[in-house]
C-alpha positions as a printed Julia matrix, in Angstrom:
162×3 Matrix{Float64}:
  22.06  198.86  112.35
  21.09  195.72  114.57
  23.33  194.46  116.86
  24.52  190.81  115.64
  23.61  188.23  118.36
  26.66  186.57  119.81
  26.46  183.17  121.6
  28.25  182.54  125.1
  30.23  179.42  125.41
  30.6   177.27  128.73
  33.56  179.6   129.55
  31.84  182.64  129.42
  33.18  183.89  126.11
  31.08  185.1   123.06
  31.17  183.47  120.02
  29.64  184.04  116.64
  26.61  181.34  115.91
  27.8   179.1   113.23
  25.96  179.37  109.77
  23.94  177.02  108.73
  24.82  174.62  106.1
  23.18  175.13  102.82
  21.57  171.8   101.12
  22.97  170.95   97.92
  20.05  170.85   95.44
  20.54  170.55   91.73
  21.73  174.13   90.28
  22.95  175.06   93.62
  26.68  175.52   95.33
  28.25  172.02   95.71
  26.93  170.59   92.28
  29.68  168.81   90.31
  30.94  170.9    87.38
  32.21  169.02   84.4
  34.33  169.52   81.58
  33.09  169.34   77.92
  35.57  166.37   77.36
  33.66  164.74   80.12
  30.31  165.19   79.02
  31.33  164.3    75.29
  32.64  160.91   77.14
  29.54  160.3    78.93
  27.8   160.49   75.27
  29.66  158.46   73.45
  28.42  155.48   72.79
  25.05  155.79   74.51
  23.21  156.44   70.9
  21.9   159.5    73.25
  19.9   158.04   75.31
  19.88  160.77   77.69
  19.37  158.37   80.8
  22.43  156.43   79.93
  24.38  159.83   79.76
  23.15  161.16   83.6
  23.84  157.66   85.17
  27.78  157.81   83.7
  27.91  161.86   84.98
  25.77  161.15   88.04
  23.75  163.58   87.22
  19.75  165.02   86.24
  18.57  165.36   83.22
  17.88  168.67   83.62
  21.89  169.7    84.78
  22.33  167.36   80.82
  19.54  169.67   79.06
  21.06  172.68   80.26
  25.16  171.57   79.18
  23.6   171.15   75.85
  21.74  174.15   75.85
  24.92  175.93   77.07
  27.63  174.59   74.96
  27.35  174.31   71.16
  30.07  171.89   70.97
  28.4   169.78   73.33
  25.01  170.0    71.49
  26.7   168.82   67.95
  28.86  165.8    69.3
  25.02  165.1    71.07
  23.34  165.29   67.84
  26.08  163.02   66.07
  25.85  160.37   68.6
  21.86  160.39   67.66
  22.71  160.87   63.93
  24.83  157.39   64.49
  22.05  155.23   65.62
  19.91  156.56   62.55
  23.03  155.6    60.55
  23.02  152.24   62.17
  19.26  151.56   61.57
  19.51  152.53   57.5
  22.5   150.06   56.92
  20.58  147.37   58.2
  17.43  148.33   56.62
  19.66  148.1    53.28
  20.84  144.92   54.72
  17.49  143.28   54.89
  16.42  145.28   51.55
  19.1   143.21   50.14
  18.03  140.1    50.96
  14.72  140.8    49.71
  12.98  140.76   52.97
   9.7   141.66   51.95
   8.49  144.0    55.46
  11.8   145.86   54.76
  11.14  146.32   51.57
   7.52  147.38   52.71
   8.79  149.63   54.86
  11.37  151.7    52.37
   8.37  151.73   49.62
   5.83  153.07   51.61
   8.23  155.76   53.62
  10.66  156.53   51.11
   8.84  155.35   47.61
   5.55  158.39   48.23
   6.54  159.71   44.34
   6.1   156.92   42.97
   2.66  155.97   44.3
   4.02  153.57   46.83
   2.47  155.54   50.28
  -0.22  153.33   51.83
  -2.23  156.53   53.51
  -2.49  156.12   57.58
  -5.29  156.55   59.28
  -6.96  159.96   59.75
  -5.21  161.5    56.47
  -6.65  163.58   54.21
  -6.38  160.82   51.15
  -8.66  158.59   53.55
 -11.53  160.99   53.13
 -10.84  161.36   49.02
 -11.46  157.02   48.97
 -14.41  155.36   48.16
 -15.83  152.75   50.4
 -15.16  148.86   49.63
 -17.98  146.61   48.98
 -18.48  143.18   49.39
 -20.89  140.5    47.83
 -20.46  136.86   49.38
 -22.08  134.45   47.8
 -22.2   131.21   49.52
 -25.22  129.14   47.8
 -28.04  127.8    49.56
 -29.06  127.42   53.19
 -29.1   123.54   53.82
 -32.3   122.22   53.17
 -33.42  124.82   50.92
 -33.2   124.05   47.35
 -31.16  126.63   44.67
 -33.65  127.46   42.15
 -34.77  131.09   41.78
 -38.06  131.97   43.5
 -41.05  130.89   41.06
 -39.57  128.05   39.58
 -41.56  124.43   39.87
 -39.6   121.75   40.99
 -38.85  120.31   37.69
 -36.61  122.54   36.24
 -38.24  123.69   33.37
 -40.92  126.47   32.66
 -44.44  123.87   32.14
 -42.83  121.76   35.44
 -41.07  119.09   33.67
């Protein structure tokens, strides 16, 4: 076995080297632990925004991710404080359905209203491919200075010029 290296003081004596101090890094001895009641505060109310939740624990997202990960009860009241905002967002949809705001309206046909023939299809589906192209004929009379009789007729009107 080697020796452990002692370090003499001003008197003379030997002392043991002190240990170095270890960095806190995320993960790592020193990092706060917290209770599930105080993570479940730091949610509430933050529609689970997880940036809202680390700045009230002073803590990364990742240390967040993994209390979710690692507590189920933590992970539902998460999920409920997301559910919420969803909640939140339908009620006013309703809201503005109510009052017949036509984009709401809009909105709820073409998202919710699909069995009814209300989808518009988006871009890139596979009912864009199945449509025929639109075609157009503008007709906006003649150039200025040209006259608007069809080719091969004489000036005056009639079939024998008159």
């Amino acid at each position: 076995m080697a020796a452990k290296s002692k370090v003499k003081t001003d008197s003379g004596e030997a002392k043991k080297p002190a240990k170095k101090k270890r960095k806190n890094r995320p993960g790592g001895p020193g990092r706060p632990k917290y209770t599930i009641k105080q993570v479940k505060q730091a949610i509430n109310g933050t529609g689970g925004i997880k940036v809202e939740i680390c700045e009230r624990l002073k803590c990364s997202r990742t240390t967040l991710d993994a209390y979710i990960a690692k507590h189920p009860e933590i992970a539902e009241y998460y999920k409920e404080e997301c559910e919420s905002v969803l909640d939140m967002a339908e009620s006013r949809l309703f809201s503005n359905i109510d009052r017949g705001e036509l984009g709401a309206l809009m909105y709820y046909l073409n998202n919710k209203g699909k069995e009814r023939g209300y989808n518009r299809p988006q871009r890139g589906d596979a009912a864009d491919a199945q449509q025929r192209p639109v075609v157009l004929s503008l007709n906006f009379g003649p150039k200025p200075g040209q006259d608007d009789r069809p080719a091969g007729q004489p000036v005056g009107g009639g079939a024998d010029g008159q």
